[in-house]
C-alpha positions as CSV (number, residue, x, y, z in Angstrom):
1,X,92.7,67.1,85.5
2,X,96.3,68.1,85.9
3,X,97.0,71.1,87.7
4,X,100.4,73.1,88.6
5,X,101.0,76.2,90.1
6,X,100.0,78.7,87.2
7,X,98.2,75.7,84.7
8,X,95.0,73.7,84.8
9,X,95.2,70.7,81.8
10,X,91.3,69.3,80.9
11,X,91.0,66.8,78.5
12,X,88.6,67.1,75.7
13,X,87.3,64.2,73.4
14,X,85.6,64.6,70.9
15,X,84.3,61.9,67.9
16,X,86.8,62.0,64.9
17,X,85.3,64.7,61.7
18,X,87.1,63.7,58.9
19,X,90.2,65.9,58.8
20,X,92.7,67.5,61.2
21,X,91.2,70.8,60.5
22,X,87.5,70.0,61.4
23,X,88.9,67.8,64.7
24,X,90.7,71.2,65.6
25,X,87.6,73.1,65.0
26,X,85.7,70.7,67.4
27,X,88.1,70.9,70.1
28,X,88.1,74.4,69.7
29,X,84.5,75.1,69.9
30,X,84.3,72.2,73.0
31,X,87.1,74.7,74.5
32,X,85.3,77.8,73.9
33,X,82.0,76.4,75.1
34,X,83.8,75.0,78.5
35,X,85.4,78.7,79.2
36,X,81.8,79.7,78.6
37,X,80.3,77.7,81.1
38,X,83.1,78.4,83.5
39,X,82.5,81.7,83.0
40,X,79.1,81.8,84.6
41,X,79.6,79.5,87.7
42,X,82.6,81.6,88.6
43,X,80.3,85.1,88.0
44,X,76.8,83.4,89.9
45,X,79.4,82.1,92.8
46,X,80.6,85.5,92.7
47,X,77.5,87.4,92.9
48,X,75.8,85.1,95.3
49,X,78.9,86.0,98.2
50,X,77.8,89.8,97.6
């Protein structure tokens, strides 16, 4: 993991799909289902310092 002062880099690998377009999709959806888990462990740490 990189990280700067405004940026955080992960890396995500994925298996290859067949095209550039379905690789993109599965990067994107690998993304989107990170965020998603971030998304909760930052709202249950949240909720649990209430």
């Amino acid at each position: 993991m990189n990280t700067a002062a405004s940026k955080v880099e992960l890396p995500i690998a994925i298996t290859e799909q067949g095209s550039d377009a379905l690789n993109e999709t599965k990067v994107l959806q690998s993304s989107l289902a990170l965020a998603e888990e971030l998304e909760g462990s930052i709202k249950f740490h949240l909720e649990a310092q209430l």
